[in-house]
N, CA, C and O atoms as CSV, one atom per row, in Angstrom:
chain,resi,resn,atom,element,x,y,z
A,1,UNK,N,N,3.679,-6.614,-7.409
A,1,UNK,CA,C,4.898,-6.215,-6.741
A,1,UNK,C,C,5.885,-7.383,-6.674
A,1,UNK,O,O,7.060,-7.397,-7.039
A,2,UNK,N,N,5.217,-8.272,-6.178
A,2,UNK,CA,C,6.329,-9.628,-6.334
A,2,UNK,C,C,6.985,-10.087,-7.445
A,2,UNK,O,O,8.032,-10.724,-7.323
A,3,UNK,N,N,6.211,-9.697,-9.154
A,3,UNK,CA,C,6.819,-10.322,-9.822
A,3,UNK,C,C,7.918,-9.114,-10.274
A,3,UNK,O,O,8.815,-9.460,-11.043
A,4,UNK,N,N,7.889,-8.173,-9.970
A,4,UNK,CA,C,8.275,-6.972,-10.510
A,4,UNK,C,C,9.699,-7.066,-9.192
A,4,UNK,O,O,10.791,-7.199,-9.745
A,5,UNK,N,N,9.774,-7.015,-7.662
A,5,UNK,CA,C,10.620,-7.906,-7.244
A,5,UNK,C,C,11.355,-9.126,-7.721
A,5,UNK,O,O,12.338,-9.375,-7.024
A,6,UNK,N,N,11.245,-9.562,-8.245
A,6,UNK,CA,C,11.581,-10.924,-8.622
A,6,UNK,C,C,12.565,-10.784,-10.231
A,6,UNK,O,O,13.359,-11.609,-10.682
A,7,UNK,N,N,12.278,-9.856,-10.638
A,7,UNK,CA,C,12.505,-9.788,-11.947
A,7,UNK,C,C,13.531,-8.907,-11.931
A,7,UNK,O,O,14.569,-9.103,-12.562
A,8,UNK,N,N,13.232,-7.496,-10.942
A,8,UNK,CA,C,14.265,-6.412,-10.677
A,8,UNK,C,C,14.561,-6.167,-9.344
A,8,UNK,O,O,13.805,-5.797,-8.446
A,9,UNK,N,N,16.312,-6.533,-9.306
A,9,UNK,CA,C,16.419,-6.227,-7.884
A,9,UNK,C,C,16.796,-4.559,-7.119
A,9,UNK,O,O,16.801,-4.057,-5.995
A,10,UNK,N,N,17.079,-4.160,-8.530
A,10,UNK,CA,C,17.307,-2.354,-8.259
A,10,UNK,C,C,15.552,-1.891,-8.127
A,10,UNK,O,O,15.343,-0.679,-8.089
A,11,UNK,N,N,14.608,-2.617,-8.074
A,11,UNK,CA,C,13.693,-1.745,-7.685
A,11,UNK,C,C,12.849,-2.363,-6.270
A,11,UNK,O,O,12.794,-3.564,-6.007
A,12,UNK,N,N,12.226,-1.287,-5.450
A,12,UNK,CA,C,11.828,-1.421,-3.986
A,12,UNK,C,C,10.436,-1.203,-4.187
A,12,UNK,O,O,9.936,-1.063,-5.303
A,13,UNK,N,N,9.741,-1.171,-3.001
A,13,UNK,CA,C,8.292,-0.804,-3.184
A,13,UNK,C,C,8.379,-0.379,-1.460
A,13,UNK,O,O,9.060,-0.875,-0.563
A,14,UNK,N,N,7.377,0.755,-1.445
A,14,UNK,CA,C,7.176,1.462,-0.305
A,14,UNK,C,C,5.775,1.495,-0.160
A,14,UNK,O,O,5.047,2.301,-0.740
A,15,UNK,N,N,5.318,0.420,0.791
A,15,UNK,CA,C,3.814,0.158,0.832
A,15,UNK,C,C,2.965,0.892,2.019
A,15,UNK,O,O,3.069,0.438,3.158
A,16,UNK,N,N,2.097,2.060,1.762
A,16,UNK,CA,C,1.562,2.821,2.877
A,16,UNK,C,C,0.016,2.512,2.607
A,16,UNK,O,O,-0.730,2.850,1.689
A,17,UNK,N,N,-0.159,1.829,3.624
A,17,UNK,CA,C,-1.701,1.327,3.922
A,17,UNK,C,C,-2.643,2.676,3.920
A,17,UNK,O,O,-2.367,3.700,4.545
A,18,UNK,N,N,-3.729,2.495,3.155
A,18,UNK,CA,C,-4.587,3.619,3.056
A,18,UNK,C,C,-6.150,3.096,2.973
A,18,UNK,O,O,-6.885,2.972,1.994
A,19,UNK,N,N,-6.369,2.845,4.323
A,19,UNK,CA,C,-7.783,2.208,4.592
A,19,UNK,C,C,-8.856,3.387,3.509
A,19,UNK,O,O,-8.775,4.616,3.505
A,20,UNK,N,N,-9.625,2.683,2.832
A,20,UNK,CA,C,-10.928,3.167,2.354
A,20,UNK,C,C,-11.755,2.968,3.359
A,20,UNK,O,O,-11.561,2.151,4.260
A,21,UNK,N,N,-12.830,3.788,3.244
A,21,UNK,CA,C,-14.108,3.607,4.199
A,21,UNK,C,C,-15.231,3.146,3.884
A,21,UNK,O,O,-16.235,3.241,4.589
A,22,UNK,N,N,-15.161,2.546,2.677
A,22,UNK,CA,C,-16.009,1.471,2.098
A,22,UNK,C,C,-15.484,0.349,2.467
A,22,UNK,O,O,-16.195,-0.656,2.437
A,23,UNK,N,N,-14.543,0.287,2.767
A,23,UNK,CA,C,-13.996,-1.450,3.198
A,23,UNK,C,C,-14.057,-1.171,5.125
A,23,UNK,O,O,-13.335,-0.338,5.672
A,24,UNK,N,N,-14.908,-1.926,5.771
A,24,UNK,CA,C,-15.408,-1.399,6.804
A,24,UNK,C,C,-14.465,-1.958,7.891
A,24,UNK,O,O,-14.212,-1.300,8.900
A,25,UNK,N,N,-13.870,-3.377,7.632
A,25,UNK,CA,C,-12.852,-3.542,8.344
A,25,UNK,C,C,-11.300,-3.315,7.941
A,25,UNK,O,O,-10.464,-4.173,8.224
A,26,UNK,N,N,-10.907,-1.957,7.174
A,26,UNK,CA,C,-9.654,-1.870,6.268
A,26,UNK,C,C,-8.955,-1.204,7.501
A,26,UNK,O,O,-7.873,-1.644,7.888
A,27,UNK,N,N,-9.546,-0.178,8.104
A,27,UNK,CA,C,-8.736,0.119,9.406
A,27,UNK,C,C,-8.138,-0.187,10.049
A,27,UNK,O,O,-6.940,0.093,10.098
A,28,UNK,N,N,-8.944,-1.108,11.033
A,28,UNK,CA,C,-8.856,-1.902,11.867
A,28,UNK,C,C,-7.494,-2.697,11.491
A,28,UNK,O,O,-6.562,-2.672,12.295
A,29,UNK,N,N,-7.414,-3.195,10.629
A,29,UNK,CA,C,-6.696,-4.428,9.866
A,29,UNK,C,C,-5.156,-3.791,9.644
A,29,UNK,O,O,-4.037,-4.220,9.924
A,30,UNK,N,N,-5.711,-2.378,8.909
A,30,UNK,CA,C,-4.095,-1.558,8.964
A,30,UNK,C,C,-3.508,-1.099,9.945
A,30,UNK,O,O,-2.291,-1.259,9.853
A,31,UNK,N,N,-3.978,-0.367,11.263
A,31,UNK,CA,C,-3.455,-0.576,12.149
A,31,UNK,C,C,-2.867,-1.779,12.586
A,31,UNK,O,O,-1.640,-1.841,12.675
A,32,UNK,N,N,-3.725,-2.939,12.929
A,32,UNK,CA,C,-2.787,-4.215,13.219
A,32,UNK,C,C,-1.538,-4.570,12.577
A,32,UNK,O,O,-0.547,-5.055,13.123
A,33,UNK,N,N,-1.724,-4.223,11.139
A,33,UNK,CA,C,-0.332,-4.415,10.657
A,33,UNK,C,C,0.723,-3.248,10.814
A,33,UNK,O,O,1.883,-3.565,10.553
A,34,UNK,N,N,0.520,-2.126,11.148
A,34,UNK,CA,C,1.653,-1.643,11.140
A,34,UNK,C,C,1.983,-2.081,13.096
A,34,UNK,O,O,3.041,-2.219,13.711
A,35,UNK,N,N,0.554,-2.178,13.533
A,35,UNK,CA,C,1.528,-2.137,15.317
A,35,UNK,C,C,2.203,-3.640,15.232
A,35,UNK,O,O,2.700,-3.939,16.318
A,36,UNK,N,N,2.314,-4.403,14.483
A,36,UNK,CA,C,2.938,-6.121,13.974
A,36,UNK,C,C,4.099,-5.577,13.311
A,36,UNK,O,O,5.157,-6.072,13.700
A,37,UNK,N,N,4.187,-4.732,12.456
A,37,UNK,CA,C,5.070,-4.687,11.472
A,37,UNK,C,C,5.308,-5.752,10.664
A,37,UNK,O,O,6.476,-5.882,10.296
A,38,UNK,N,N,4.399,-6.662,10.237
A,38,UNK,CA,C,4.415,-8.122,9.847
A,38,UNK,C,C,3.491,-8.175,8.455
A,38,UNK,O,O,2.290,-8.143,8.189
A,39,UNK,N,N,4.651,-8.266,7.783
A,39,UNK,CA,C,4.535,-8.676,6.021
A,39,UNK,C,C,3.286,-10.022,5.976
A,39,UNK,O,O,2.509,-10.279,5.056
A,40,UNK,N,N,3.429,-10.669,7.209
A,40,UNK,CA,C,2.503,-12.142,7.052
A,40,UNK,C,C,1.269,-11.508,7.275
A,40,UNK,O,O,0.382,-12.048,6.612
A,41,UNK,N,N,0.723,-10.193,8.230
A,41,UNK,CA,C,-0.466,-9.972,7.927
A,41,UNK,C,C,-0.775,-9.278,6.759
A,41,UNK,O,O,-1.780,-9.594,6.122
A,42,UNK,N,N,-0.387,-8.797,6.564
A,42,UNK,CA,C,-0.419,-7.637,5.272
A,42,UNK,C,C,-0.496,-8.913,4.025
A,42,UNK,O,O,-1.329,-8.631,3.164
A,43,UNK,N,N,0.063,-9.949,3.843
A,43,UNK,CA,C,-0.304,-10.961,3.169
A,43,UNK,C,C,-2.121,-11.448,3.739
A,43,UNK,O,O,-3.173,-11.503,3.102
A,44,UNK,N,N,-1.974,-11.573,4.390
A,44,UNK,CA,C,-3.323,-12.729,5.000
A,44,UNK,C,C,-4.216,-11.269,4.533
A,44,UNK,O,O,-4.549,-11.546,3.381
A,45,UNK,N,N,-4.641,-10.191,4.768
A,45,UNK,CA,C,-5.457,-8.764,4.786
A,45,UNK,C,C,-5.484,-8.880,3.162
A,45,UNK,O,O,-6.654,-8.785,2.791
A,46,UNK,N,N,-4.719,-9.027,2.227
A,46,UNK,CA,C,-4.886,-9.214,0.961
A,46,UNK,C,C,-5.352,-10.553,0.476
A,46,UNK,O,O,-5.394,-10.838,-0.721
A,47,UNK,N,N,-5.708,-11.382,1.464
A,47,UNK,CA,C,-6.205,-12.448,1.114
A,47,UNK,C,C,-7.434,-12.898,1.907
A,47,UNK,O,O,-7.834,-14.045,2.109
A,48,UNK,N,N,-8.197,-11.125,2.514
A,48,UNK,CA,C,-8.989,-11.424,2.596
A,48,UNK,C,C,-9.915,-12.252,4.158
A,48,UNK,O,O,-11.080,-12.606,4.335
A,49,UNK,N,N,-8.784,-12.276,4.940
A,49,UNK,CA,C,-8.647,-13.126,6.030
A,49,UNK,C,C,-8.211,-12.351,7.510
A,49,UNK,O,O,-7.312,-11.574,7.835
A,50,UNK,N,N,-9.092,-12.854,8.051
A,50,UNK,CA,C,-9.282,-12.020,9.392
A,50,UNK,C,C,-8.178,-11.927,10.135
A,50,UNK,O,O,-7.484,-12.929,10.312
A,51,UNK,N,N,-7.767,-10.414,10.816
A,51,UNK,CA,C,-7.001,-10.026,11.343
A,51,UNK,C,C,-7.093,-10.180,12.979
A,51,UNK,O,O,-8.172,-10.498,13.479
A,52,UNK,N,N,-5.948,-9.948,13.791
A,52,UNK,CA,C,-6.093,-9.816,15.103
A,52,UNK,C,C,-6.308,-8.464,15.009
A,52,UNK,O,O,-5.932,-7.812,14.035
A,53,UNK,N,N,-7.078,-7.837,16.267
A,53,UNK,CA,C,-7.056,-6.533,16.974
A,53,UNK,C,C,-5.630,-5.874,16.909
A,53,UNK,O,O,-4.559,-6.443,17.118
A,54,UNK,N,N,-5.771,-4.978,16.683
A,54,UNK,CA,C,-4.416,-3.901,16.962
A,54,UNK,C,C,-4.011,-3.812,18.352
A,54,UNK,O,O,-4.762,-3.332,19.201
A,55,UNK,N,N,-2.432,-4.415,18.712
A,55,UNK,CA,C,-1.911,-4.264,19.751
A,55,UNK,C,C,-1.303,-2.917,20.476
A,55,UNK,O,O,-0.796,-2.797,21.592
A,56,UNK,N,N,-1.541,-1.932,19.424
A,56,UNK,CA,C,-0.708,-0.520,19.944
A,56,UNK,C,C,-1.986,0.554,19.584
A,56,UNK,O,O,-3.164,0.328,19.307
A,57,UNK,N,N,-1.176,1.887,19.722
A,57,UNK,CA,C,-1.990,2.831,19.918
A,57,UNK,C,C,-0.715,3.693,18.595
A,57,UNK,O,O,0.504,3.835,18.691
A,58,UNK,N,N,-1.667,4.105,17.473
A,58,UNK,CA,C,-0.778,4.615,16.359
A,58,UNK,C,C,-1.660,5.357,15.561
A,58,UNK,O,O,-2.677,4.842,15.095
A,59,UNK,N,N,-1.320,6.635,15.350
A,59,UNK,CA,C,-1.699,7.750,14.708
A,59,UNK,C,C,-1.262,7.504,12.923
A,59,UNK,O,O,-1.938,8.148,12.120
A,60,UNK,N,N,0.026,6.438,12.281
A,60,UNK,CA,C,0.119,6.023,11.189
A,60,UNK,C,C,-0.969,6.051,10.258
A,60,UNK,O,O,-0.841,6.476,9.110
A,61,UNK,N,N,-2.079,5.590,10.751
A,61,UNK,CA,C,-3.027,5.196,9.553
A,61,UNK,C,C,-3.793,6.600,9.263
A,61,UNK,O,O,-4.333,6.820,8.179
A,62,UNK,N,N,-3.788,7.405,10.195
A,62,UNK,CA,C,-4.899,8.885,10.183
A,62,UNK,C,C,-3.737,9.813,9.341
A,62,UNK,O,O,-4.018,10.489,8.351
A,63,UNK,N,N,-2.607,9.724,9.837
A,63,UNK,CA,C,-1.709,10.392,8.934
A,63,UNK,C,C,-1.480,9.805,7.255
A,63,UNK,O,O,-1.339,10.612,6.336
A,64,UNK,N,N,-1.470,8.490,7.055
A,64,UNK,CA,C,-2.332,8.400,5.988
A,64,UNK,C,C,-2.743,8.443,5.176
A,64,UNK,O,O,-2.376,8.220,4.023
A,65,UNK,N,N,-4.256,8.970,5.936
A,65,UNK,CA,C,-5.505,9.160,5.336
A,65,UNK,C,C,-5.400,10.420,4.760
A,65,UNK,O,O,-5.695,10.701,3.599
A,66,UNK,N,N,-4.924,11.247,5.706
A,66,UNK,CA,C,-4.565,13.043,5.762
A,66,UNK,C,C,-3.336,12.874,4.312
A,66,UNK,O,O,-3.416,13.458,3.232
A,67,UNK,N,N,-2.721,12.312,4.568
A,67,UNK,CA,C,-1.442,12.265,3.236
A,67,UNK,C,C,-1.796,11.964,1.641
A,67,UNK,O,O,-1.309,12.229,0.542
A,68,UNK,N,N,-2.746,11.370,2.089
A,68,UNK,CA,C,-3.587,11.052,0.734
A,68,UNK,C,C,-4.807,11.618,-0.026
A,68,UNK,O,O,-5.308,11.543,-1.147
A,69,UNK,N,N,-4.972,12.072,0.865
A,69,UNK,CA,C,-6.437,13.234,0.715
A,69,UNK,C,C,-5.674,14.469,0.216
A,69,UNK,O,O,-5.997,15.075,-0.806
A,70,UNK,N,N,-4.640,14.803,1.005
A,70,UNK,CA,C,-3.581,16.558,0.217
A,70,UNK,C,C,-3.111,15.744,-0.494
A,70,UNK,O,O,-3.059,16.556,-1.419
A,71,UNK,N,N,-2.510,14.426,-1.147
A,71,UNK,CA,C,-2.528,14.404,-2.732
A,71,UNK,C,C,-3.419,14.176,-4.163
A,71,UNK,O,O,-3.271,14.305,-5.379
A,72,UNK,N,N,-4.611,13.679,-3.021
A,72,UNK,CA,C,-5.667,13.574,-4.364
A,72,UNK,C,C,-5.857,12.427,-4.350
A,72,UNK,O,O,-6.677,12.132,-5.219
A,73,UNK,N,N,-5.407,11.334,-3.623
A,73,UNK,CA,C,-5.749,10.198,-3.612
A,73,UNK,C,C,-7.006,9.396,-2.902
A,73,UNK,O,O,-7.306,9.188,-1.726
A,74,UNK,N,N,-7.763,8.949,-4.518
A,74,UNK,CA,C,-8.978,8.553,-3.444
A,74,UNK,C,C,-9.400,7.495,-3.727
A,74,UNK,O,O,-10.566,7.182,-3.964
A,75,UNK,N,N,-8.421,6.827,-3.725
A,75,UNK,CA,C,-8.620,4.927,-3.985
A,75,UNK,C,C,-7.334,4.609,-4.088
A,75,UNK,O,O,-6.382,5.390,-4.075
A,76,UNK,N,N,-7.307,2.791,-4.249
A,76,UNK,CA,C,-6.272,2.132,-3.941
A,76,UNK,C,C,-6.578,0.957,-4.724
A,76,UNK,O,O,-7.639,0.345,-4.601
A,77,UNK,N,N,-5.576,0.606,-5.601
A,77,UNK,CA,C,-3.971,0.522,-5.233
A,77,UNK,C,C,-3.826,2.094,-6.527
A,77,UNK,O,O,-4.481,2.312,-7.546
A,78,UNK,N,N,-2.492,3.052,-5.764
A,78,UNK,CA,C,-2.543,4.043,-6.174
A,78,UNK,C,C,-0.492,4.169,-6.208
A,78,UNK,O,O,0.318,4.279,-5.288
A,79,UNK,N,N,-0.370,4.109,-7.265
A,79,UNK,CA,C,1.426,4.378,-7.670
A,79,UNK,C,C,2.198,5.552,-7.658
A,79,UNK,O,O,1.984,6.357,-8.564
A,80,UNK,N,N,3.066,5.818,-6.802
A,80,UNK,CA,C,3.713,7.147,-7.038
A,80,UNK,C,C,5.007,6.463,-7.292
A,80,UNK,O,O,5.356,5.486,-6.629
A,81,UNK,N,N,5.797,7.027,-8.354
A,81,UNK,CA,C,6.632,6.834,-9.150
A,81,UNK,C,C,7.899,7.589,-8.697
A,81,UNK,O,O,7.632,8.780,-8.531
A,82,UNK,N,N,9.086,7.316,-8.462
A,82,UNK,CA,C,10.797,8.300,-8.022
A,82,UNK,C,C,10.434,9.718,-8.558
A,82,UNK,O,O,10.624,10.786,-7.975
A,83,UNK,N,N,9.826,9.500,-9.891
A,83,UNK,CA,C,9.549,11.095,-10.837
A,83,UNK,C,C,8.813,12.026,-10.340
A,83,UNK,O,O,9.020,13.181,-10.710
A,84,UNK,N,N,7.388,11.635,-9.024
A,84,UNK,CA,C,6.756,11.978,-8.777
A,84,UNK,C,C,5.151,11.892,-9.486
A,84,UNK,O,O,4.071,12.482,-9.515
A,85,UNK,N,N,5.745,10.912,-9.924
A,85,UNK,CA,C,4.407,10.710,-11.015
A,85,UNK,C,C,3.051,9.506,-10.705
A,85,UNK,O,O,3.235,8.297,-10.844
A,86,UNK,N,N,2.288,9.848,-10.459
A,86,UNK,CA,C,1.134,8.865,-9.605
A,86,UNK,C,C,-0.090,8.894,-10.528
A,86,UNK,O,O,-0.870,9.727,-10.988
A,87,UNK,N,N,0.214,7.057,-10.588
A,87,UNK,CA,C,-0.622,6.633,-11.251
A,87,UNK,C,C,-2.100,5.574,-10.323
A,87,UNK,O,O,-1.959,4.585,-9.603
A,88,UNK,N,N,-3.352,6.264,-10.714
A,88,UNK,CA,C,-4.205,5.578,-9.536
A,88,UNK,C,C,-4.550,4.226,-10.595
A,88,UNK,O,O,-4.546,4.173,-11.825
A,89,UNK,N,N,-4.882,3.051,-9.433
A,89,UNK,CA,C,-5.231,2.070,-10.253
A,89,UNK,C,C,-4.096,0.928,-10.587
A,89,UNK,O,O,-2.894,1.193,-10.615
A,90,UNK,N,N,-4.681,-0.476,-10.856
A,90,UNK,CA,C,-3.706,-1.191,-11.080
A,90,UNK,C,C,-2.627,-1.410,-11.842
A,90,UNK,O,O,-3.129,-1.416,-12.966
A,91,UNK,N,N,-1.494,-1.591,-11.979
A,91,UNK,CA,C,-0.315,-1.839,-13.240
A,91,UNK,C,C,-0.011,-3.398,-13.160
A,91,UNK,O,O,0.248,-4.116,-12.194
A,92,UNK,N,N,-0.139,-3.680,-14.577
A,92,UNK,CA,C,1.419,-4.665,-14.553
A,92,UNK,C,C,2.576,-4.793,-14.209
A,92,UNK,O,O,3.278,-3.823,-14.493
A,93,UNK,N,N,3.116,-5.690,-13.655
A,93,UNK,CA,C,4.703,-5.745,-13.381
A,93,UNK,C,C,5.450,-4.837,-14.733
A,93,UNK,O,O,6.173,-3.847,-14.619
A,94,UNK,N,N,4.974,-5.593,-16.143
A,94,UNK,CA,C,5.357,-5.008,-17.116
A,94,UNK,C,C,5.555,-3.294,-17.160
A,94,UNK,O,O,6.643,-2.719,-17.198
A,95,UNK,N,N,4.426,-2.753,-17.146
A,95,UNK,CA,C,3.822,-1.630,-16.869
A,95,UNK,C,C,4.264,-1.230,-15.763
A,95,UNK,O,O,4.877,-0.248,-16.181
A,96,UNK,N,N,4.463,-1.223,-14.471
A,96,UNK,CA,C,5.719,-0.832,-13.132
A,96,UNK,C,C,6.946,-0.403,-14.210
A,96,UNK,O,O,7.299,0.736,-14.514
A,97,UNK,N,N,7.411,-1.535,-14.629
A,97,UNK,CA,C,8.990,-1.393,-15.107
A,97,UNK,C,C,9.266,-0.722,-16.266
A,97,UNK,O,O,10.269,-0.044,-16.045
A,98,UNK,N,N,8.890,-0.565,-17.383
A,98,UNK,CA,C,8.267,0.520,-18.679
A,98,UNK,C,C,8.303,2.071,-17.690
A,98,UNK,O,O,8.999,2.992,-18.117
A,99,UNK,N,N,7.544,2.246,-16.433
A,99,UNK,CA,C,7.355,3.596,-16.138
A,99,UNK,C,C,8.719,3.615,-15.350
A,99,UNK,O,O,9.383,4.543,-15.811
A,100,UNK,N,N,9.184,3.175,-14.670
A,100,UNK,CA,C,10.315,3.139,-14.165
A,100,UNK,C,C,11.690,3.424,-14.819
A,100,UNK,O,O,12.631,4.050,-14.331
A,101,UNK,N,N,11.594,2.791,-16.104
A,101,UNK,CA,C,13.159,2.780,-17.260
A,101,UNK,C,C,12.430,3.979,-17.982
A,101,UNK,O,O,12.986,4.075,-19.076
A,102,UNK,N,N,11.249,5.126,-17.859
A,102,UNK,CA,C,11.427,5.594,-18.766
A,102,UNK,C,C,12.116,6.742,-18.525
A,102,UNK,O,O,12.283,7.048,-17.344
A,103,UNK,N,N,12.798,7.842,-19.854
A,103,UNK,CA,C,14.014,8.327,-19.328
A,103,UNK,C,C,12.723,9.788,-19.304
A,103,UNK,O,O,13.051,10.894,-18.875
């Protein structure tokens, strides 16, 4: 996402945390970041590194779970595209921007 930021400024990224339940502390961790609203945890959680407790009380992450399950999504990192087009699994920056310019 960063280099794909970096490269294009007409394009955004809309990041919705979608705890797996194989990752046993992914919950926990996503709640904290959305009741933070803080890009610095959501950095540190991708790097693997322990979170504070969740300061709020937020239904975000169950909605979700529910949002992703009625699309079929059952892993992460998972791409939905302006077109509507969702691709599960990792991309290249390259590969982001190719699906993006295509007409």
């Amino acid at each position: 996402m960063k280099k794909v930021i970096k490269d294009r400024k007409d394009i955004a990224f809309f990041n919705i945390l979608y705890p797996l339940p194989m990752h046993k502390e992914a919950y926990g961790k996503s709640k904290a970041i959305i009741c933070e609203q803080s890009l610095e945890l959501l950095e540190a959680a991708f790097e693997k590194k322990a979170l504070p407790a969740p300061t709020c009380e937020t239904t975000v992450i169950d909605q979700n779970i529910k949002l992703a399950e009625k699309l079929g999504i059952s892993g992460t990192p998972a791409v939905i595209f302006p077109n509507g087009t969702l691709i599960p699994g990792a991309m290249s920056a390259d590969d982001i921007i190719k699906q993006i310019d295509k007409k």
